[in-house]
N, C-alpha and C positions, 0 to 999 in steps of 0.2 A: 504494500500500500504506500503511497506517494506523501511526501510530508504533510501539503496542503489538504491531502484528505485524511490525514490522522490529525492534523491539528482540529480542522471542523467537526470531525467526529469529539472528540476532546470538548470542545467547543459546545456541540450538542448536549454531552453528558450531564457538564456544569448545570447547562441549563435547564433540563429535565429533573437533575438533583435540587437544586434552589429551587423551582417551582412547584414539586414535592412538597418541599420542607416548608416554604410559604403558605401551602394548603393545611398544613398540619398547626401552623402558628397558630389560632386559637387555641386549639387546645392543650398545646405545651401551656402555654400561657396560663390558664386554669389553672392545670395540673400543679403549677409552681407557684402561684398564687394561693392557692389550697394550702399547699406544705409549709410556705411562708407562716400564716394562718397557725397554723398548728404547732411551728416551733417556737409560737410565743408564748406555747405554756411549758414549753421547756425552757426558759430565758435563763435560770440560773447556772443552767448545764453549757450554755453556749461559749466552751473554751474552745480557745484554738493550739493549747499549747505543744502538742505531738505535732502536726502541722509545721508550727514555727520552727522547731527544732529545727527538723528534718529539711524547711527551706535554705536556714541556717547554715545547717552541713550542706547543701549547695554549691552556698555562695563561696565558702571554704574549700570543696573539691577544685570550681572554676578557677579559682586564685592561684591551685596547686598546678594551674592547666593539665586536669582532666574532663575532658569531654565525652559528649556521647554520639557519637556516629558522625563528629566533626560539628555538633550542635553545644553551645554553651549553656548548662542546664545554669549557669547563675542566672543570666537571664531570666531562665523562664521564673525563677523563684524573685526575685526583682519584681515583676512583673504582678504577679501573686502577691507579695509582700508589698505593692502600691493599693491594690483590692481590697486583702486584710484592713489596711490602714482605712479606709474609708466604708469600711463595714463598722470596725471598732469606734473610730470615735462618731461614728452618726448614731450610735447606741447610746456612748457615752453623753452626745450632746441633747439626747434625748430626757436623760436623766438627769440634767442641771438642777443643781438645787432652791436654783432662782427663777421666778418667771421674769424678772427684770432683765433686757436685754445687755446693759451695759454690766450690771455685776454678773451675767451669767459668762459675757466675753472672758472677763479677771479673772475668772474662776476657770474656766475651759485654759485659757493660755497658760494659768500658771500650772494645773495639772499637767500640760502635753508637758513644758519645762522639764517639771519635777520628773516625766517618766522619759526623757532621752539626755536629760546631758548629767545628771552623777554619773552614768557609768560611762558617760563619753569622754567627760573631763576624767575618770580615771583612767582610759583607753589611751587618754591623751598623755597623762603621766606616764604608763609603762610605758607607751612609743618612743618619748622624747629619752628616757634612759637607755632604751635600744638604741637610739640616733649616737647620742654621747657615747655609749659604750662601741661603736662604730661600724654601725650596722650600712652596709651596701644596694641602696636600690635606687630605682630612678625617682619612687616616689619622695626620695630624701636626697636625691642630687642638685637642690640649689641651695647656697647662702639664705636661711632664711634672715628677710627686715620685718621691719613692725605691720608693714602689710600683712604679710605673709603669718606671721603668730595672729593678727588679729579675725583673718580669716577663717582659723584653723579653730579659735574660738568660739566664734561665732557661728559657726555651720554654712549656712545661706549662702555666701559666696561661693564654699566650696563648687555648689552644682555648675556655678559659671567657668569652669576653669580650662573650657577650653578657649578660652578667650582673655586670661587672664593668665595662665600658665602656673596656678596655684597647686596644680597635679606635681608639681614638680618637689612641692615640697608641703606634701599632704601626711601629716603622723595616723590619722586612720584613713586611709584613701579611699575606701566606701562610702565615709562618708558624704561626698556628694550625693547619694540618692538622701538621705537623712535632709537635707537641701533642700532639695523636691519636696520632702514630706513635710519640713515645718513650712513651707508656702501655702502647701494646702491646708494644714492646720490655723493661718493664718485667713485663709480663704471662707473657711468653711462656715464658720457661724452666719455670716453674711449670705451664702449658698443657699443655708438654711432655712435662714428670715425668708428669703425671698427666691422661691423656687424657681420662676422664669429665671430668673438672674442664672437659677443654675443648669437648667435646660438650655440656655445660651451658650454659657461656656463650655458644659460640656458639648453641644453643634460645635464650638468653634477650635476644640480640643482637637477635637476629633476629626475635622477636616484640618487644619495643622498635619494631624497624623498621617492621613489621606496622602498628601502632599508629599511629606516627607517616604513612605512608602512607597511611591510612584517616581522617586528621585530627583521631584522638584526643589525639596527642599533637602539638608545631609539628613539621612536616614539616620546614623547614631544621633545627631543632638538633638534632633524634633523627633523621632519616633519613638525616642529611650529615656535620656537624660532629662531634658530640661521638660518641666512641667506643663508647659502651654502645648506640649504634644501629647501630653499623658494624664492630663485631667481628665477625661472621661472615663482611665481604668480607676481611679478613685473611687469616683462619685460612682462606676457599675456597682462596686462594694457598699456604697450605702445607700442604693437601691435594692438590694440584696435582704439589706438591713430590716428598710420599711417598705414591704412587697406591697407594691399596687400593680392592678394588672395593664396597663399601658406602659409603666416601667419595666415588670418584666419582658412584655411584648420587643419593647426598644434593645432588650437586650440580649434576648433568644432571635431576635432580627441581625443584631451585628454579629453574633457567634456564628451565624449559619454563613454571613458574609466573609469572615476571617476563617471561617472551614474553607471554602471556594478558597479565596486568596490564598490559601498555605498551598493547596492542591495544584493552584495556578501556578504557584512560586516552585513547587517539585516539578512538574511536567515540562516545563519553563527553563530550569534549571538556572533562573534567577538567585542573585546570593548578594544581597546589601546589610553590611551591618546594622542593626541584627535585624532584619528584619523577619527574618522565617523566627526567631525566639521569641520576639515579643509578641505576635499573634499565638503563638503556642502556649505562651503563657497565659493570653487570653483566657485561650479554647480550653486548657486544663482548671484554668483558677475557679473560673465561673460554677460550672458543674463541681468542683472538690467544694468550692466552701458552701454553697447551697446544699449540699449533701451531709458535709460533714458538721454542720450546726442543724440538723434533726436527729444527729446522734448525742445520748444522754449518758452522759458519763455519771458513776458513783463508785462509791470505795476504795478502793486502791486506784484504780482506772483514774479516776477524779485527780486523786495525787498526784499519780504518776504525771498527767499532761498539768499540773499545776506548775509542777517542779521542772517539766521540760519548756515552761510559759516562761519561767524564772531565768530559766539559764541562756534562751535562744535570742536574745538580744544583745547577751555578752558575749556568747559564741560569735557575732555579728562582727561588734567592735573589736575584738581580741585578738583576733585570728591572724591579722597583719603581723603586730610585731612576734608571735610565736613563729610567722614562716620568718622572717627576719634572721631571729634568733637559729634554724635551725640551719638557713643559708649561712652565717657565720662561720660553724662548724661543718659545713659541707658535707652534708648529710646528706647521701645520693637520692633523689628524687621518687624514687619506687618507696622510700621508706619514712616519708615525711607525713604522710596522711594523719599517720597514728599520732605520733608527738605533736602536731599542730592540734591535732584534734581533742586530746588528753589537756593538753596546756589551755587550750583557751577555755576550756570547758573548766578548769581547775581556777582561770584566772573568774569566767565570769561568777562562779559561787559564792569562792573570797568576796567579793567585792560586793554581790548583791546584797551575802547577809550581813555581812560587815559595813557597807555603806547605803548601799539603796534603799535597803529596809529601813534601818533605823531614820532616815529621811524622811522617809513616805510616812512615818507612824506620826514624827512630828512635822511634816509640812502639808505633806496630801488628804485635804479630807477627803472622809468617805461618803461615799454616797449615801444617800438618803433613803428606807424600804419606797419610798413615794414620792413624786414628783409632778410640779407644776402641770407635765405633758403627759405623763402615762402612769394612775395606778401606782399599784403595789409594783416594788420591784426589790431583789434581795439587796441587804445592804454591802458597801466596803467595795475597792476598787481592783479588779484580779490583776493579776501579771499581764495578762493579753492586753489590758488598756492602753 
């Protein structure tokens, strides 16, 4: 068969598949709508902490450059861990313990604070002792100046750094998606208030993304990185949160779209960074966390992903200077999994019960059983938050 009639064939496929699944979109739609429904009488159960872990260890393999089938599973956990993020605090912003918009803002911002920089500013500490103690990467090959430290403090900047060249001298280099996320954190309440506002941005996210996909615009900074590409996998997450059936409709529409496009991208044999990972992460996140918050954890079960809620954020920040450390000593590469793995996981416990806990007991209040906007809800703020 001749190219031009295997591509139309191809061609036809998509299109019998997508008008398929458009005939079936009602009643996915239902169907998910209903279960929505139904895990809000599981709300106390809804951790994600096995989940995070496991993304965690991801993001940690990627760094070690192991891949899978030449695909970068950080990515796709990046990706996922942007969804989380906008599942968790649309929950959390749900349960403010003020109906006042302006003290509910002080309240929101200073909880997101209290839950990402104790352990970043200690992330930041062991880094800076690995730098001094004379640790080799590119992440640490500039003279840092007062820019440069005040960047690394502040987060925010970090996500710009490709235009800024703060990559160069970044103590947790992940942290620029942390970037991405306190902008939407900063976004969010305002999203909140006023829903067109955030049916807008997510349209104008999302054709950003479009763009950037098509390689009008760089596929890594606007499809990945910077957040004016990647605000709509957000806010899919706190759609997710507060199931109404035109939102999920909007979102079982784009998934069927990013099936085609990944399909399109294999046949194609198209490859822009990333862009086959960050549709994939899509296509996996959507379905795993609508699935995996109708599951009800208790007893040890419960623990167990409490305790893996606790540790997969330090696993997050840590994990740089444990490979540091392990390239110092030239530890050949086959064998670094284990000791990066064991270390940051050793560093993030230290630190949680030794510093994050004790913080959170005295700065983070807890939440209230009932709130301004919804009912009973269990009291105290989890790990996941």
């Amino acid at each position: 068969m001749s190219a031009p009639l295997m591509k139309l064939r191809f061609q036809l496929s998509v299109a019998i598949v997508t008008r398929r699944a458009w005939a079936g979109l009602p009643i996915c739609t239902r169907v998910l709508v209903e279960c929505g429904h139904r895990i809000k009488a599981f709300d106390r159960f809804r951790k994600m902490g096995l989940l995070r872990l496991f993304l965690a260890t991801l993001v940690v393999v990627s760094h070690l450059g192991i891949d899978f089938h030449g695909w970068n599973v950080g990515v796709w956990a990046v990706v996922i861990f942007y969804m989380l993020a906008g599942h968790v605090v649309a929950k959390l912003w749900s349960r403010r313990p003020s109906g006042n918009f302006v003290t509910s803002l002080g309240w929101f911002y200073k909880d997101r604070a209290l839950r990402i920089f104790p352990l970043y500013f200690a992330a930041l500490l062991v880094s800076g002792l690995v730098w001094a103690l004379g640790a080799q990467s590119y992440f640490l090959s500039k003279p840092p100046g007062l820019t440069d430290w005040l960047s690394n403090l502040t987060v925010v900047p970090l996500n710009f750094y490709m235009w800024t060249g703060i990559d160069r001298f970044s103590l947790v280099p992940p942290a620029w998606s942390l970037g991405a996320e306190l902008q939407f954190y900063l976004l969010l309440p305002f999203l909140m208030l006023w829903p067109r506002l955030a049916m807008l941005a997510a349209a104008g996210s999302l054709l950003v993304f479009s763009f950037a996909q098509l390689g009008w615009l760089n596929t890594d900074i606007y499809g990945y990185r910077l957040l004016v590409g990647v605000l709509f996998i957000f806010l899919s997450g706190a759609i997710i949160e507060k199931p109404s059936a035109a939102g999920y409709a909007a979102l079982i529409a784009l998934w069927f779209i990013l099936l085609s496009y990944v399909v399109i991208l294999e046949v194609e044999g198209v490859r822009r960074f990333f862009d086959f990972e960050v549709a994939m992460g899509y296509l996996i996140g959507f379905p795993l966390i609508v699935a995996i918050s109708k599951v009800r954890l208790v007893g040890s079960w419960n623990k167990l992903q409490s305790h893996a809620g606790s540790m997969s954020y330090g696993v997050f920040v840590f994990h740089f200077p444990m490979i540091w450390i392990v390239e110092m000593y030239n530890l050949p590469s086959a064998f670094r999994i284990l000791p990066v793995m064991l270390g940051s996981v050793l560093l993030a416990a230290i630190f949680h019960y030794a510093l994050e806990r004790p913080v959170w007991r005295k700065l983070r209040k807890k939440l209230p059983e009932s709130s301004p906007t919804e009912g009973k809800r269990a009291a105290g703020a989890s790990a996941d938050a």
